[in-house]
N, C-alpha and C positions, 0 to 999 in steps of 0.2 A: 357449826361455824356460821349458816346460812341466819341462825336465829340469834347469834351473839353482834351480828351484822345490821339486822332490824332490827335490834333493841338499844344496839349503839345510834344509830340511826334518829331512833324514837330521841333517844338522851340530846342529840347535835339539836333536833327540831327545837325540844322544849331550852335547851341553851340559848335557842337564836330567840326564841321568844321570852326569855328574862331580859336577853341584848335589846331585843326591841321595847320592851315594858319600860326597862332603866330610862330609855332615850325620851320617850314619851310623858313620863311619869304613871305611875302605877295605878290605875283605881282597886278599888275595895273589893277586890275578888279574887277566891284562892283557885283562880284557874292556872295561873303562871306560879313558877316554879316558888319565887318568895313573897308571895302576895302581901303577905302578913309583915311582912319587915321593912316596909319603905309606906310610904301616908301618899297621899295623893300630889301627884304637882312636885313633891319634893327631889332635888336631884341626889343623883347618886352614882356612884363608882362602880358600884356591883356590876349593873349592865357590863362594865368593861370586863370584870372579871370575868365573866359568864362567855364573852365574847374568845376571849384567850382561852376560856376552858374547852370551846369550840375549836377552834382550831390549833390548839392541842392532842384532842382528838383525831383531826383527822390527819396529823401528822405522826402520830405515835402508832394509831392501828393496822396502817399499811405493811408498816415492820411487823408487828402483831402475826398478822394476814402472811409476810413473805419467811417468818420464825417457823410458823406453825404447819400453815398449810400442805408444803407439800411431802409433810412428813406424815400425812393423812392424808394425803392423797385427793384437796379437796381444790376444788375450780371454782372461782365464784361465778359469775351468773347475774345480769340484769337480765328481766325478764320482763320485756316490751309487748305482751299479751301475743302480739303477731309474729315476735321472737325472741328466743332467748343469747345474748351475746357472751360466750363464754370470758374468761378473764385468768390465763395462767398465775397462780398462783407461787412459780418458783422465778418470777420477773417481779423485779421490785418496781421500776419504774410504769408495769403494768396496774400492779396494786396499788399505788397512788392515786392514778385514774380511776381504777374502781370505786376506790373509794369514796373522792371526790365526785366521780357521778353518782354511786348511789346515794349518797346524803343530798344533792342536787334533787336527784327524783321525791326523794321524801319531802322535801323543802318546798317541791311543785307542786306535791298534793295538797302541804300544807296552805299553800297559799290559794289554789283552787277551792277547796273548802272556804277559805276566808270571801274571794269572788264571790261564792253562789249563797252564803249568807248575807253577805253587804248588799248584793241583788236583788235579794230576796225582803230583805228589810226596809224598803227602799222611802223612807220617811212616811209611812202608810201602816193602815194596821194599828195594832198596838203595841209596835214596835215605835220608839223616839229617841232623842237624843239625848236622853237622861239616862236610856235603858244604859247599868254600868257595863253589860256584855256584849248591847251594840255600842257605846264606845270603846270597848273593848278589839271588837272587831276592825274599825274606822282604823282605830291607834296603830292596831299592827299594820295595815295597808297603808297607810303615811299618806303621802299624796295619791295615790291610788284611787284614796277613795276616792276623788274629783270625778274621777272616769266617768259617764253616766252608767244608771245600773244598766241597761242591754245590754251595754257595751263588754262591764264587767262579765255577763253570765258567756261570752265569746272569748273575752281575753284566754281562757284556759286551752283554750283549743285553737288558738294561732300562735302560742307561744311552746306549745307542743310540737305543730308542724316546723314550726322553724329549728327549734332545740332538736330534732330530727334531723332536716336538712345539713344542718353543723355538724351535727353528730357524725352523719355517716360521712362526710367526707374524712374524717379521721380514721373509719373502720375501716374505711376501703384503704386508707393508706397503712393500716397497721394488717392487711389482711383478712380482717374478721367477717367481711362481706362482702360479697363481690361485686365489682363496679357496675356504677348504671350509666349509660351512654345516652338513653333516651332520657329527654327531658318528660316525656308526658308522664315518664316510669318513676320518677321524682316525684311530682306531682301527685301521683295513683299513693304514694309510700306517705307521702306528708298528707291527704286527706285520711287516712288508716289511722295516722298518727291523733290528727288533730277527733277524730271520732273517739280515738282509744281514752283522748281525754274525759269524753262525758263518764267515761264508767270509770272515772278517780271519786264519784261523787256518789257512786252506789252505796258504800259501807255508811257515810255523814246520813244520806236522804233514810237509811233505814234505821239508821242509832236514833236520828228525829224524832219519827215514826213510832219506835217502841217506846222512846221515852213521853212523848204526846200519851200513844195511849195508857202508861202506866199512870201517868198525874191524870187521866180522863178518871180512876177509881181506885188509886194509890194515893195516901196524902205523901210525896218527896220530901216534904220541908218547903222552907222559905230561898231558896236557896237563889239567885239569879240568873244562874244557866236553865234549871230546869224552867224560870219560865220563861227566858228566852226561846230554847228550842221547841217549846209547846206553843208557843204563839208563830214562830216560823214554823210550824208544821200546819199550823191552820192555816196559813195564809196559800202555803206549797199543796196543800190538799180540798181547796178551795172550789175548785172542778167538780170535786169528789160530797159538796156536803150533803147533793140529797140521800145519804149514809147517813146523816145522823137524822136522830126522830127520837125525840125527847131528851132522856139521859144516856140512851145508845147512840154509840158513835164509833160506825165499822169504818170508816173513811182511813183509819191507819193502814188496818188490816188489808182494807182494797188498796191501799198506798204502796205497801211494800209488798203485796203480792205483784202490783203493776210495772214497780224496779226493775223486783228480781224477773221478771216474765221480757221487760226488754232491752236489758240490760244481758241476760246469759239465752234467749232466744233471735234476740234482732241487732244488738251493737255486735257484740262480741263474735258471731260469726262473719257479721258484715266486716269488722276491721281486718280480722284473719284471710279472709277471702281476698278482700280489695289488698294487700299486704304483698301475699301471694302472688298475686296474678301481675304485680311491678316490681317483681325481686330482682328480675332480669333484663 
């Protein structure tokens, strides 16, 4: 059930992303769902469709969730790295919520990745505004992208600590966590929060990573993501290039071993710890 939930999940992300293509108009890339069926600039209805097929979904599945579930006996589960908040499954009005927040969380990744691209891209490089994938990226963020990029590579981790603060005031009134009286305890809960954000960007900085080094002695094709993400990998491992020396180039290698090393040795206990010690 937990994985027909992420992959429902996955289906809402990329619905909202044909909703946002439609509005925008579509450029020439089979990244979004109907790439190939709408021209550039051209408007279209589909968006809307896709829009309904979204929330559709997340009105239909909760029944899904409240038919099923606890005839398997299953609990769903968001799982906040520093906690995991259960969700009965034989409350209908529970599973609504559920649902609603977990496609919320996938929706926040999604758009955190889009942050730390746009940031990343930041009219420098050989990244422009012709690349079709960084308009691509621009497109989904709407006005967004105005932000300046520091600002962006932050927005993901105060928009966590707050989505937190909200949050819990509702857990605490449904039971699910127990009340915090101290404000600094708040406080301790939303920096936990807002840190748990940078490691939404673990899995993006490492698929980068492999795909850079795969086009460094792989021909991919012509394709425009892959040389999107390879020239955002040089620019994000740029610290790193005295790695490269001649046609070798370990700088991915030291890239995603440097992730994975502070990301599940230095965030992840840090957020756990700091979590903990403001629960109460």
């Amino acid at each position: 059930m937990n994985i027909i939930d992420w992959l429902l999940n996955i289906a809402c992300v990329f619905l909202w992303i044909d909703w946002r293509s439609g509005r925008i108009g579509r450029p020439q890339t089979a990244l979004s769902i109907a790439s190939a069926l709408r021209h550039t600039g051209r408007p279209s209805s589909r968006g809307l469709g896709s829009l309904a097929a979204l929330f559709a979904i997340l009105l239909i599945r909760p029944l899904f969730y409240f038919s099923i579930g606890p005839s398997i006996n299953w609990t769903g589960s968001l799982n906040f790295i520093a906690i995991a908040i259960p969700w009965r499954s034989d409350v209908l009005s529970r599973m609504y919520l559920f649902s609603t927040l977990s496609f919320l969380i996938a929706l926040g990744i999604y758009y955190s990745w889009l942050f730390l691209l746009a940031g990343v891209n930041r009219h420098r490089g050989p990244i422009n505004d012709e690349d079709v994938m960084h308009r691509f990226v621009r497109g989904q963020l709407g006005l967004l992208d105005r932000i300046p990029w520091w600002l962006k590579l932050f927005i993901p981790s105060l928009v966590a600590a707050i989505f937190w603060m909200l949050l819990s005031i509702l857990l605490v009134e449904l039971e699910l966590i127990p009340p915090t009286q101290n404000p600094n305890a708040m406080r301790g809960q939303a920096t936990a929060f807002a840190l748990a954000a940078l490691l939404s960007w673990k899995w993006l900085l490492i698929f980068i990573f492999i795909v850079h080094l795969l086009n460094l002695y792989v021909y991919l094709g012509t394709h425009p993501l892959w040389t999107y993400l390879s020239a955002s990998a040089r620019i994000v491992l740029y610290p790193l290039s005295f790695l490269r020396v001649g046609k070798v180039d370990l700088s991915p290698v030291a890239g995603i071993a440097f992730v994975l090393l502070v990301s599940e040795l230095l965030l992840k206990p840090l957020v756990i710890d700091l979590f903990r010690r403001h629960i109460v």
